[in-house]
Every structure is written in structure tokens, then in C-alpha cells.
C-alpha positions as CSV (number, residue, x, y, z in Angstrom):
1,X,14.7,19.6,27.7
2,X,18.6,19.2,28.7
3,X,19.5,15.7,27.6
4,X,16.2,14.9,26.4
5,X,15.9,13.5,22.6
6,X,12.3,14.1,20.9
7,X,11.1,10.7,19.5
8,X,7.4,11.6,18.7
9,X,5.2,13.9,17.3
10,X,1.6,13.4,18.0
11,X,-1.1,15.3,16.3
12,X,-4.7,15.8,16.4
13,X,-6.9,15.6,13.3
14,X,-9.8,18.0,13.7
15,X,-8.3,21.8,13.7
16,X,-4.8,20.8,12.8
17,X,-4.5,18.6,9.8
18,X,-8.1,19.0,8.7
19,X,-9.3,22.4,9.2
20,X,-12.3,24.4,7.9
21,X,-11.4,26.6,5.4
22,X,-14.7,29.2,5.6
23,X,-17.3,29.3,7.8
24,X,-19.7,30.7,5.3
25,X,-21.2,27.2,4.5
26,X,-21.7,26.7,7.9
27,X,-23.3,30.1,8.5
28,X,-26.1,29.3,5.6
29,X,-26.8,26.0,7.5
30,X,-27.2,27.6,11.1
31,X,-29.6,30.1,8.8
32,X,-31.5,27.7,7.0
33,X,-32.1,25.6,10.4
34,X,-33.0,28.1,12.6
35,X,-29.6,28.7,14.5
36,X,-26.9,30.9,15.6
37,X,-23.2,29.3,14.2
38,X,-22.9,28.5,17.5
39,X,-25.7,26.4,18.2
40,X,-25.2,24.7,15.4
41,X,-21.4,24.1,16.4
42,X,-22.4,23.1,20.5
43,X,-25.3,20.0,18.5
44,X,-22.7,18.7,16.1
45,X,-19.7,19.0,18.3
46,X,-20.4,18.9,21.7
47,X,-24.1,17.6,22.4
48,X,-24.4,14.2,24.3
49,X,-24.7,12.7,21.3
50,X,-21.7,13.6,19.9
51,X,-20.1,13.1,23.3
52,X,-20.7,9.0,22.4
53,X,-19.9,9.2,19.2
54,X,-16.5,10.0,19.6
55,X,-16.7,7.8,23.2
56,X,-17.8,4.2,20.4
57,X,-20.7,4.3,22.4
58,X,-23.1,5.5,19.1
59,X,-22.5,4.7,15.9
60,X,-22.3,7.7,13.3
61,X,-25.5,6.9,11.6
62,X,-27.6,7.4,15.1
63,X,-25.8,10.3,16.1
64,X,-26.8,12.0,13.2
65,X,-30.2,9.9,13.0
66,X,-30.8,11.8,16.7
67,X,-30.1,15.5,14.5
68,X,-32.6,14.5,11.7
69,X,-35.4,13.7,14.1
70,X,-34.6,16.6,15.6
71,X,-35.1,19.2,12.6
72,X,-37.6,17.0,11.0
73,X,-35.2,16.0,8.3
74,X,-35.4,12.9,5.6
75,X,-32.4,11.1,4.4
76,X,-32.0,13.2,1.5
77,X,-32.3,16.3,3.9
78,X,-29.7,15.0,6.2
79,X,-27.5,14.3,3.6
80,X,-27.8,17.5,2.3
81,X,-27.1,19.2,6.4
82,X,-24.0,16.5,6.3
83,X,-22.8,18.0,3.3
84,X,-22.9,21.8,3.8
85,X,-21.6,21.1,7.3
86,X,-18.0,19.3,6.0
87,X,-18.1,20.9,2.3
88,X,-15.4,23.6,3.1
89,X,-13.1,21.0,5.5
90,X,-9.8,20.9,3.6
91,X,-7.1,18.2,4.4
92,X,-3.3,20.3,5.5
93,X,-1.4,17.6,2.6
94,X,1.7,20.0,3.6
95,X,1.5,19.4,7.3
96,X,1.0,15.8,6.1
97,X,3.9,15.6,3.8
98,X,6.2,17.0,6.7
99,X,4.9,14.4,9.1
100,X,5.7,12.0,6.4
101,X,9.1,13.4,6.0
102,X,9.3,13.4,9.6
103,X,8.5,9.7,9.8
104,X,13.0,9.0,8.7
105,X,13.7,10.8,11.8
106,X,10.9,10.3,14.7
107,X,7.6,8.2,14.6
108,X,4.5,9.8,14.7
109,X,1.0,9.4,15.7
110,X,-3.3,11.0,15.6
111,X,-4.4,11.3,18.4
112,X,-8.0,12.3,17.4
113,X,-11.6,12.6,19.3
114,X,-13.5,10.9,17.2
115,X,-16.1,8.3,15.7
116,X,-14.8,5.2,14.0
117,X,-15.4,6.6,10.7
118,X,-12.1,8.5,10.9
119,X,-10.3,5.4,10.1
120,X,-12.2,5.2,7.0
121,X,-11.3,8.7,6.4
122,X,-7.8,8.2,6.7
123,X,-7.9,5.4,4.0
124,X,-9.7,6.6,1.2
125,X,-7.5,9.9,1.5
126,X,-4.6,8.0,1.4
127,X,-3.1,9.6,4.8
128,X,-2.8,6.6,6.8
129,X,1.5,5.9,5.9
130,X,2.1,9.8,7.6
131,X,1.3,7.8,11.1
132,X,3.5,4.9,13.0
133,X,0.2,4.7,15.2
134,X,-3.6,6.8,15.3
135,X,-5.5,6.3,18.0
136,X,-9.4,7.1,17.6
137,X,-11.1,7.9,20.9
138,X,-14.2,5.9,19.8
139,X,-11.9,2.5,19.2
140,X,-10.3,3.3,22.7
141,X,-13.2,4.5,24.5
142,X,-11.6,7.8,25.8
143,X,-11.0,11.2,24.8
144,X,-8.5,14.0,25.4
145,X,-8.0,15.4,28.1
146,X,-8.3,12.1,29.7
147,X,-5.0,11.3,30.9
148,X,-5.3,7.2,29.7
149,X,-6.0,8.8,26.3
150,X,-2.4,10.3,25.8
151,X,-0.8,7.1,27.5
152,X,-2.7,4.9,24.8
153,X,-0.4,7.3,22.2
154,X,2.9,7.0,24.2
155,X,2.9,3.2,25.4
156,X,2.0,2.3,21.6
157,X,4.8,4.6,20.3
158,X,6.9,3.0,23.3
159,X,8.2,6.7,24.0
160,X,8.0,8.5,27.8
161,X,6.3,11.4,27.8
162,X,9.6,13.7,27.3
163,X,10.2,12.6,24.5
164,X,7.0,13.7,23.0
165,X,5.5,16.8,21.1
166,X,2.1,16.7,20.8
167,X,-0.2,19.5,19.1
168,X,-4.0,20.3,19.5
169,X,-6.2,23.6,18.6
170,X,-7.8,22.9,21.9
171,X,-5.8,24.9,24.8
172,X,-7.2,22.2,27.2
173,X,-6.1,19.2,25.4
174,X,-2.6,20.8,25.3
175,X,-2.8,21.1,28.9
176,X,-4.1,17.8,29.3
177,X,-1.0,16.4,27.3
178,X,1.5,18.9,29.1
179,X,0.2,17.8,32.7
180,X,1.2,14.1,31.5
181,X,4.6,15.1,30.9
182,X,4.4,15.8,26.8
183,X,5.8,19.0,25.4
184,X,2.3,20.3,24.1
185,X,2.0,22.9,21.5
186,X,-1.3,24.7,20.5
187,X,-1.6,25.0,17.2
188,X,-2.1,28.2,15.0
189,X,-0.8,27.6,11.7
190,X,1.2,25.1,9.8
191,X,3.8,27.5,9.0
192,X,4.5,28.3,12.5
193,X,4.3,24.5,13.7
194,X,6.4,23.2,11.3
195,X,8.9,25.8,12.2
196,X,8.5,25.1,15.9
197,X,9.0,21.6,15.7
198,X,12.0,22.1,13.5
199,X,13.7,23.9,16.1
200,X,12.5,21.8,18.8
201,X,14.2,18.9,17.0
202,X,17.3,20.6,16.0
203,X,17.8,21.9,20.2
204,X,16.7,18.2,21.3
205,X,19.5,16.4,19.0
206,X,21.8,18.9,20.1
207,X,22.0,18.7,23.7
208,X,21.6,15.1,23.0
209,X,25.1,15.1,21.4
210,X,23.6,14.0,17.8
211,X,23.2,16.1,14.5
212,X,21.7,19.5,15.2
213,X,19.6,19.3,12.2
214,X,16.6,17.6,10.4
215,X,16.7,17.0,6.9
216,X,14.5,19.6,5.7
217,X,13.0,19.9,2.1
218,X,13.2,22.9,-0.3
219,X,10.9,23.4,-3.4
220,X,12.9,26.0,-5.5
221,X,12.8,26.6,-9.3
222,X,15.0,25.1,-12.1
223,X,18.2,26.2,-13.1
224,X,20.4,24.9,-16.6
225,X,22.9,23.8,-13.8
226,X,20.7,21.3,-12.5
227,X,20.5,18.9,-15.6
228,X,22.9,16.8,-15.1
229,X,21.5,15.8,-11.4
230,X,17.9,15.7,-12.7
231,X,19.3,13.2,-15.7
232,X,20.3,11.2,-12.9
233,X,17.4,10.9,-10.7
234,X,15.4,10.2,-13.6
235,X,17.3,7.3,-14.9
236,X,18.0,6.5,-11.2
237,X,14.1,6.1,-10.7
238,X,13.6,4.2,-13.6
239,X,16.3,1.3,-13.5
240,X,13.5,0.9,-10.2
241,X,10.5,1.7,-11.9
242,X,11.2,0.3,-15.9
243,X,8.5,3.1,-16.4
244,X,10.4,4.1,-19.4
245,X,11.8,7.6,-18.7
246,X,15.1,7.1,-18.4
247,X,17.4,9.7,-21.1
248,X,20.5,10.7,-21.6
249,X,21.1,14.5,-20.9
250,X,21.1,15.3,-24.5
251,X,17.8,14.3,-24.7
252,X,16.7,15.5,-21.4
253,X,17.7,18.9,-22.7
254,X,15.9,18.3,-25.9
255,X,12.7,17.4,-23.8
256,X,12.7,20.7,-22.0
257,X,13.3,23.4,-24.7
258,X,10.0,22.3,-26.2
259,X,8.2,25.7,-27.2
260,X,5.4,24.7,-24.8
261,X,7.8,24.5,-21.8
262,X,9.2,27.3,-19.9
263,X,11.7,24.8,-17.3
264,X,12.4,28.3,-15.4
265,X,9.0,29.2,-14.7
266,X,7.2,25.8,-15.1
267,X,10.1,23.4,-13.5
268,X,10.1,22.9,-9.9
269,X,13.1,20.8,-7.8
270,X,12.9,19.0,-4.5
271,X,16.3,19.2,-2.4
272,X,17.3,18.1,0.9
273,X,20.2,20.2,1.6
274,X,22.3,19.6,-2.0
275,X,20.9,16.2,-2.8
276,X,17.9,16.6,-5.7
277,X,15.0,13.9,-4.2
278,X,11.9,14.9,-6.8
279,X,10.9,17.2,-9.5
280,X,7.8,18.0,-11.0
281,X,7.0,20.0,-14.5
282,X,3.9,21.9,-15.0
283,X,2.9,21.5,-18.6
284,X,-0.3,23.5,-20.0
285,X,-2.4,21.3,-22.1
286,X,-5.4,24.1,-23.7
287,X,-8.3,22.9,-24.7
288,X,-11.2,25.2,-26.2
289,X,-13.6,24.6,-23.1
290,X,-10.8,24.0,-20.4
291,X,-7.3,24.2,-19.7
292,X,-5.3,21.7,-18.1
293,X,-2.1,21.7,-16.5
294,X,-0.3,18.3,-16.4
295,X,2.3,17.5,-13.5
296,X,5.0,15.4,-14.9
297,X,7.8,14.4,-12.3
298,X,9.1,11.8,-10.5
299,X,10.5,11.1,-6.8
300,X,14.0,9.2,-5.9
301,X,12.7,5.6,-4.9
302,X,14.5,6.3,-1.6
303,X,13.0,9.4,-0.4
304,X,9.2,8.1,-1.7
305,X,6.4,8.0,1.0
306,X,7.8,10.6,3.0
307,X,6.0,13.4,1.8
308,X,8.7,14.8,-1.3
309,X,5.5,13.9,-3.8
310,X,3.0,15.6,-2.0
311,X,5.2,18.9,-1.2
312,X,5.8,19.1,-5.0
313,X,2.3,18.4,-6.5
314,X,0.8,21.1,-3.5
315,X,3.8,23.3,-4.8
316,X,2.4,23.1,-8.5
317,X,-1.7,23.1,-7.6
318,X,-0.5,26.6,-6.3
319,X,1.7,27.5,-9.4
320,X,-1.4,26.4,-11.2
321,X,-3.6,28.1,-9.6
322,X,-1.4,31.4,-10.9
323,X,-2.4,30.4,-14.4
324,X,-6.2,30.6,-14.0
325,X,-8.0,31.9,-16.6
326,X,-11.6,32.3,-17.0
327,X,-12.2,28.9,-18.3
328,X,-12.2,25.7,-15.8
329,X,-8.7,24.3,-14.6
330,X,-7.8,20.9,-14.3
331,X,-4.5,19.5,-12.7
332,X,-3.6,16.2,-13.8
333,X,-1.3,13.6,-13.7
334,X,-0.6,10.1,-15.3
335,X,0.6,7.5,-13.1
336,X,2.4,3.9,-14.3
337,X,1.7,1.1,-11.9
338,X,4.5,-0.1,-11.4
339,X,5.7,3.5,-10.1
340,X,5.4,2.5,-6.0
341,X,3.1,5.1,-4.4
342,X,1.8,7.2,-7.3
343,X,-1.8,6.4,-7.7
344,X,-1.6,6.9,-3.4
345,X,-0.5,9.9,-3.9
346,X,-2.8,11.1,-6.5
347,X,-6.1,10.1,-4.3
348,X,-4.3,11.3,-1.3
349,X,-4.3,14.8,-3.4
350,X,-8.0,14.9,-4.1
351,X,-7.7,13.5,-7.5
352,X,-9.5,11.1,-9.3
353,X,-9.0,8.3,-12.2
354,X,-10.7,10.2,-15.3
355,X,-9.0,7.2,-18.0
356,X,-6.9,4.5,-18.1
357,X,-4.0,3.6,-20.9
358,X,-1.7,0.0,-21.7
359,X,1.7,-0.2,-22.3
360,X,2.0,-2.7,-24.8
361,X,5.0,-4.4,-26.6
362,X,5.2,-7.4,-29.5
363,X,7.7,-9.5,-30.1
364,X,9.7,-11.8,-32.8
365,X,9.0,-9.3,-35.4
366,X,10.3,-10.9,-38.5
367,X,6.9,-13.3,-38.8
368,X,4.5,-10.3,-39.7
369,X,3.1,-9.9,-43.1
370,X,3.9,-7.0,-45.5
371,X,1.5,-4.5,-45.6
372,X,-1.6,-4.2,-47.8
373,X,-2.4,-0.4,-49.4
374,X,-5.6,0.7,-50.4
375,X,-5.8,1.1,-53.8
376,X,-4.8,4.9,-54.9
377,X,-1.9,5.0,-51.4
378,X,1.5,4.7,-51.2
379,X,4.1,4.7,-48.5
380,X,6.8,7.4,-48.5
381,X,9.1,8.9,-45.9
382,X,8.4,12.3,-44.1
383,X,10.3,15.2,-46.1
384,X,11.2,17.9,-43.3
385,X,12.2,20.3,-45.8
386,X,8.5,20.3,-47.2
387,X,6.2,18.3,-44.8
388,X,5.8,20.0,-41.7
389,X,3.2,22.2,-41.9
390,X,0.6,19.0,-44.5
391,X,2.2,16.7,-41.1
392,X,0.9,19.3,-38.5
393,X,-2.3,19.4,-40.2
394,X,-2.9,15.7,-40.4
395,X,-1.7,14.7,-37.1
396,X,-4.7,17.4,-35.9
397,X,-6.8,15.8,-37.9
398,X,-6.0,12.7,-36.9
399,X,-6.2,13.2,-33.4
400,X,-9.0,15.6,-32.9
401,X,-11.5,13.0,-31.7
402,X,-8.8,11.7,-28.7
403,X,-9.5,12.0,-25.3
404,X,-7.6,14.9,-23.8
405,X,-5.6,16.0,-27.2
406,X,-4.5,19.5,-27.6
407,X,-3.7,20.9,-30.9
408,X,0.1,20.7,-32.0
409,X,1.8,23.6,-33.4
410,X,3.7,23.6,-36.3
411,X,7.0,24.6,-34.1
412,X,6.8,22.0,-32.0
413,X,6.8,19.9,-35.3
414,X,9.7,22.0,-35.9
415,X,11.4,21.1,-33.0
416,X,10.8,17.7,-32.8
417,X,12.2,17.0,-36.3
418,X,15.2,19.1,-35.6
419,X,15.8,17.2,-32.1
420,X,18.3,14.2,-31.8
421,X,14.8,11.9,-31.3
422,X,14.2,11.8,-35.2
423,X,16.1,10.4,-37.8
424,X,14.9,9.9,-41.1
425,X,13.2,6.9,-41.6
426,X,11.2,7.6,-38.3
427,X,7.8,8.8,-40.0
428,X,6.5,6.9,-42.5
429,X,3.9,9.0,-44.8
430,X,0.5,7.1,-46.2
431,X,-0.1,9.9,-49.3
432,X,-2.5,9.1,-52.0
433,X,-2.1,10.4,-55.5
434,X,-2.2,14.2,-54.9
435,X,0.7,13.4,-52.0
436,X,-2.2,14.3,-49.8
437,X,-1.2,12.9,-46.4
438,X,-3.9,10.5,-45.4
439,X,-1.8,8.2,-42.2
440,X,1.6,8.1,-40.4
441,X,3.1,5.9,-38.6
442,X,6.1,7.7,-36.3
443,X,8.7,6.0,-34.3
444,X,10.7,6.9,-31.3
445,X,13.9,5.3,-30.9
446,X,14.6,5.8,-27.1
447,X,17.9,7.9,-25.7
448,X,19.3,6.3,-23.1
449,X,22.3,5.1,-21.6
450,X,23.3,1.1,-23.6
451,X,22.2,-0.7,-20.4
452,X,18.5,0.7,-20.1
453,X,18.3,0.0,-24.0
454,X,17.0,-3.6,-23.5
455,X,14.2,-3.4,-21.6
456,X,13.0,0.1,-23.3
457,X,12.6,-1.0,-26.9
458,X,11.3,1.1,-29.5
459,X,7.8,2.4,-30.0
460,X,4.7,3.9,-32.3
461,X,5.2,6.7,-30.8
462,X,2.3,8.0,-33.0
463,X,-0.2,6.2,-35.1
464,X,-2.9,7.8,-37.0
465,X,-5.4,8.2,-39.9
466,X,-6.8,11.7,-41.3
467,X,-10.8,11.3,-41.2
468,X,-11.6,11.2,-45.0
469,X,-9.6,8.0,-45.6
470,X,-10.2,5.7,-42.3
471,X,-12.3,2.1,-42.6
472,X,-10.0,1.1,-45.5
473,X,-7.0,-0.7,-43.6
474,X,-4.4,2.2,-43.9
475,X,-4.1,2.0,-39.9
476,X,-3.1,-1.8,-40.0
477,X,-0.7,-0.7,-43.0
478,X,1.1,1.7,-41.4
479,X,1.4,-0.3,-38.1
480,X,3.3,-3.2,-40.1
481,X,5.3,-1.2,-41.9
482,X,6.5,0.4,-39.0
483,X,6.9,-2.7,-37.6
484,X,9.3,-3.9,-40.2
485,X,11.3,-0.4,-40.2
486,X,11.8,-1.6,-36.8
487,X,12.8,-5.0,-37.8
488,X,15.0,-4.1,-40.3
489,X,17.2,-1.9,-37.9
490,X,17.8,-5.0,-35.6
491,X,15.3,-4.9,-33.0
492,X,12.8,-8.0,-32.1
493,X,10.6,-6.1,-29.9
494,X,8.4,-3.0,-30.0
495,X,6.4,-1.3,-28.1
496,X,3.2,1.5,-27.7
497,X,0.9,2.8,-25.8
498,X,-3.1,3.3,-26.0
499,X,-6.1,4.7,-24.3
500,X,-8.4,1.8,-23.2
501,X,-11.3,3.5,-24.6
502,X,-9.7,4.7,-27.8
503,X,-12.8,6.3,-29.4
504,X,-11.5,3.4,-33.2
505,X,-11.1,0.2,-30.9
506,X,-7.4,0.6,-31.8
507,X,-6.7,-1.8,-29.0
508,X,-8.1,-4.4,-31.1
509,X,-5.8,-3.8,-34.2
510,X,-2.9,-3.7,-31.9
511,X,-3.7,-7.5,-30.5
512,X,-4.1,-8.5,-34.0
513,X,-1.2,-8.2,-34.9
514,X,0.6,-9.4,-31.9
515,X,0.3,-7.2,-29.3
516,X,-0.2,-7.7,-25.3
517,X,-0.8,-5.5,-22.5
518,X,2.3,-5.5,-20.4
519,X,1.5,-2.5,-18.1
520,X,-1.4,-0.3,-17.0
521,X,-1.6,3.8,-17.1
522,X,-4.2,6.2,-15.1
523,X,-4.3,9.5,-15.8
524,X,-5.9,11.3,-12.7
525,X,-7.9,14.7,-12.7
526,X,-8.8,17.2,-10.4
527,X,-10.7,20.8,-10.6
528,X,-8.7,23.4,-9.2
């Protein structure tokens, strides 16, 4: 390699970045048909059939047509066979994020045996940005170890075969790329790849005369020494993103000595050598029939789509994964749309839209009427010193029929009051006559540095109505009075955010009062 600079890696997809996890489903289905493993592994894989499938020569739907006729097997049959034959395939998303990450320093490329449905495959998982090029044998009509096949991969890369790395589980199609002129590596395990081609790339730059070393990217835990770099990222992100994040340190800090976080066990940082790229937060969310662990983070704009988000959310499916208790486990995440590459990310991860939330915002807030109380309610401010555990109660109450909600405790009540987000005149009380709380209307005033102020205004950070006294207007009340709290204090614009399929149609109060959707939320879910 003396003098030689590595420009590509080329990878194959079968064996190396999708790999079969067990065999067991596959041995029930060589049972159930009358075959040995592999029989059933030399029809699927390496019958005639399959041969022009992967040549474009059959489509997918007759090779397979060929294996139903074959067993005697109807459509709902096959698809069953199809099924139990891919059900344990599991997509490597940390050999994909490195390729990704890779991407800033060489290009990459698939260089798979297969039928044109891989492209598809590539799409709906969200894989296809790892690749400068991928190069199907079925599109290209030959397969590894062809020697045309692997100069399809270097002439559309526009590399010479020195400069190349390319890895395969098959021994012959490492030969095949080695006899070419490609540095070939067999591959065992990602661990062992990824540290090979580390090296590889360090030794190349070096006798090239360049850097020695690849960035390479560390997932470690959280220390209080970090806040002041994570404050930045965040607020860096978001003067991109106006996702509403941004906070100063003070109430970063605040944020993460909630009593249900734990930002030394649950807190996870992304580094390339001393610069902080990502973070991620694993929150637990109980419910009594599930639990759910909710990844909050973000990645630096400049470092997105190069495999940061996917190293930290397989980081934290495995932290979760710790957690697992005898009820069912979901992971989830939210995703604003105007956050580049998120919703990618989630479906890249498995994960799938489960609901969908606006951002919305009103304006010129001096026009709106006064508000109109039921007869036997009046308005009064929360008391800290006396409300907290009547408040905690209500807002339970209030929210017990929302999608997703998990009972709040009266410390985090606690905390939140005592936390530089409150100040009194936040939380307007509806009480009736016994000072029974029957609605609130809370505020958050954003912290944030002056220049991020104007386009985060305020917002209902909570609106809601104890059961026993809803259907009598006390939501609308509550909404204009904290409208004209928010008025008072100098601000024309506010702001909230609501679940589409809020179970009251509160959607429909917020436009009636002046409200419009400004920006769309989906919260994505997946069963770990």
C-alpha cells in the first residue's frame, strides 16, 4: 500500500449489513416443508431461479411464483414461507452509521447480488444517503465474482482499484475483488471491520503524507462538565432548526435535575475527538400496561447524515433494552419537521409514526375578548405554598384520557415551581366555590439567550379541565385569560402545541380563537 491513498469502501448487502440474526425461523421452515436447512438455503439462494433473479432476468414475483408451484403453496402460503424465511434478517444501522460517517472522508458504495427489489429496500429503510453509488447485479446484469461487476463499482466511484476496500462474507467474492486489484476483506463482524478499516485508513493517509487519523466517534456518558458545550449545541441546532429548544445553561441545568432524570446514567454524548456532535436522553415514560423510554436529543446540523443520529439512538435501544421489565417496551421519539433528517432517521431505525402534533402560535393579542366563567368559578393564581399536591391531582385528572400521558408526581410539581421556568402569575387556577380546582391554564416563558427570544414566543404550556366540570366553557376561559396574562407582559404572539387527535377536539377551540398551525410533530414508536 506504500503511497497508495484509500478512496472507497465498497460493501456487500447480504451477510454484511443485513445479516440473519437466528437461524431457528429458518429451521421451522425447512421442517414444515420437508427440508434440510440446507436445501432450503441451495432453492432460495442458489437455484436457477434465483441465479436470474439476481442476473434481472426474472422478476421477484416469478422467482418465488416457481417456489410456490413447487410446494403446492397459495398466495397466502407463500407469503407466509416469505415471511418466516426474512423474519429474523436484522439491518447492521451501526455498520451503516460508520459508512455514513465515513462518507466526509472516502465515498462509498453496495455492491450487492441481487433482485431489483433491493432498491426498494434501501428506500423504505432509509439507508440509501450511507452510499455515493449501489450497484444491483439485477440492474447491471452481472454478479460478483464477475470481474465487469466490480469495475461497474470502481468506474462509477471513478477510483482504481488500489484505492479500494471492498468486503463480502463470501471468500470467493473477496477473491474475485482482490484478483481485480481491490484490497478485499472478508467479513466476520462489524466490530472487527470497522476496526480494520480504521487502521487501513489511518496507514493509507499516512504514507500518503496526510493526517494519520479518521474522525472517529465516541458514545460515552454525561458529565456536569459537559453543560456548558451541550447548551451550545443545542442552541447551535436550533438558530438552524427554530424547533424551539434553545436555553440558556441555567435552564438547561434546571431541565436535567428533573426527579425523573438520572443525566449520569440516562444521558449519552456523541464526540469526535473533543468536539460534542449529538446527544441523546433516555427518559422513562410508565404506563400501567407498558413502559416507554423516550429518546430526546439532537445532532449538530453539520455533522447530520453521517451516521452521529443513528450511533446514538442504537446506543440508547441498547441502554433501553437494560431497563426491561416484564411489561412491553417501547422506544420513541418525537420528531419536528423542520429538523433536517429526523423522521429519516426514525424509519431508518425501524420505527414508525404512532401520532402526529401542531405547533401553533396566534397573534395581535390585544383584540381577544375577556373571558366568560361559568357561573359558581372564579380565576385565581396558583399558591405554591398550598396548591401543589390539589394541582398534581387535577392536572392527572385532567390528562388521564391523553394519548401517551404518564402520571405526574407531586415532586416534579415541586420542582417545576421551584425552577427559574415559573414565576407567579404563570398558572392561572379555575376553582369553584369550595376552591376546588376545576382548570389551569400554565405558561412557559422560554429561557433563552435575547436573540432567540423573537422567534420563540411564549406558550400554554398546559391547558386543562378536571372531568366533573368540562362542557361548560372553562377551557376557552382559561385559554383567554392566559392569553391576556400574556398580553399584559408585552408580548403579541403566543404559542402551543396539540395532538391532532386530541381525544376534546381541542384543535378546534385553539382556531377559534385565533390560532394556526405553523409546524407539524410525529412522535414515532417502536417495540423493543
Amino acid at each position: 500500500m506504500t503511497g497508495v491513498t484509500i478512496k472507497a469502501i465498497i460493501v456487500d448487502m447480504g451477510g454484511v449489513l443485513l445479516r440473519t440474526e437466528t437461524q431457528e425461523p429458518r429451521r421451522k421452515l425447512a421442517a414444515r416443508l420437508g427440508l434440510s436447512l440446507e436445501e432450503l438455503y441451495e432453492i432460495v439462494f442458489e437455484s436457477q431461479e434465483s441465479k436470474l433473479l439476481q442476473l434481472g432476468e426474472v422478476s421477484y414475483e416469478q422467482a418465488w411464483d416457481t417456489l410456490a408451484q413447487r410446494f403446492g403453496l397459495d398466495q397466502r402460503g407463500l407469503a407466509e414461507v416469505q415471511h418466516q424465511m426474512f423474519e429474523a434478517d436484522r439491518l447492521d444501522l451501526e455498520l451503516v452509521s460508520y459508512l455514513r460517517r465515513a462518507r466526509g472522508t472516502v465515498k462509498t458504495a453496495l455492491l450487492s447480488n441481487a433482485g431489483t427489489r433491493l432498491r426498494r429496500t434501501l428506500r423504505e429503510n432509509h439507508i440509501e444517503d450511507a452510499f455515493d453509488e449501489a450497484i444491483i447485479s439485477a440492474e447491471v446484469g452481472v454478479m460478483k465474482p464477475d470481474p465487469e461487476s466490480y469495475w461497474i463499482a470502481l468506474n462509477r466511484l471513478g477510483v482504481e482499484p488500489q484505492e479500494a476496500i471492498f468486503v463480502d462474507d463470501f471468500a470467493a467474492n473477496v477473491e474475485g475483488a482482490c484478483r481485480v486489484g481491490m484490497l478485499g476483506i472478508q467479513f466476520t463482524t462489524t466490530q472487527d471491520l470497522t476496526e480494520r478499516l480504521d487502521e487501513l485508513l489511518r496507514t493509507a493517509r499516512a504514507q500518503a503524507g496526510g493526517s494519520a487519523d479518521m474522525p472517529r466517534l465516541e458514545i460515552r456518558s454525561y458529565d456536569p462538565t459537559d453543560l456548558p458545550a451541550l447548551a451550545e449545541l443545542i442552541n447551535t441546532a436550533d438558530r438552524v432548526d427554530n424547533a424551539g429548544r434553545a436555553m440558556t445553561e441555567r435552564a438547561l441545568a434546571e431541565w436535567l435535575n428533573r426527579p425523573s432524570v438520572e443525566p449520569a446514567r440516562d444521558l449519552f454524548l456523541a464526540c469526535v475527538g473533543r468536539t460534542l456532535v449529538g446527544y441523546v436522553l433516555a427518559e422513562r415514560r410508565p404506563e400501567t400496561e407498558l413502559d416507554r423510554i423516550g429518546a430526546i436529543g439532537i445532532v449538530h446540523p453539520a455533522w447530520r447524515r453521517r451516521g452521529v443520529g443513528e450511533a446514538l439512538m442504537v446506543h440508547i435501544e441498547q441502554h433501553a433494552l437494560g431497563k426491561k421489565a416484564d411489561k412491553p417496551l417501547f422506544l420513541e421519539m418525537v420528531t419536528r419537521e423542520s429538523v433536517a433528517g429526523a423522521a429519516e432517521l426514525a424509519c431508518s431505525l425501524g420505527m414508525r409514526p404512532v401520532r402526529y402534533f401542531s405547533y401553533m402560535q396566534c397573534s395581535d393579542l390585544g383584540k381577544y375578548a375577556e373571558p366568560t366563567l361559568p357561573a359558581g368559578i372564579r380565576f385565581r393564581l396558583l399558591d405554591p405554598s398550598r396548591d401543589v399536591q390539589s394541582f398534581t391531582a387535577a392536572y392527572n385528572d385532567a390528562f388521564s384520557d391523553h394519548w401517551g400521558y404518564s402520571l405526574t408526581t407531586i415532586e416534579e410539581v415541586e420542582h417545576w415551581l421551584h425552577s427559574g421556568n415559573y414565576h407567579p402569575g404563570d398558572i392561572t387556577l379555575a376553582v369553584d366555590d369550595d376552591d376546588s380546582i376545576a382548570g389551569f391554564c400554565a405558561l412557559l416563558f422560554p429561557q433563552m439567550e435575547p436573540e432567540m427570544l423573537k422567534s420563540n414566543p411564549p406558550m400554554v404550556d398546559d391547558l386543562g379541565v378536571v372531568h366533573r366540570f368540562r362542557r361548560h366553557g372553562l377551557g376557552r376561559a382559561l385559554l383567554l385569560a392566559g392569553m391576556r396574562h400574556v398580553h399584559s407582559l408585552g408580548h403579541e404572539v403566543i404559542a402551543l402545541e396539540v395532538d391532532d387527535d386530541n381525544p376534546h377536539r381541542a384543535q378546534q377551540l385553539y382556531e377559534s380563537v385565533g390560532f394556526s398551525v405553523v409546524s407539524r410533530s410525529t412522535a414515532f414508536r417502536k417495540r423493543l
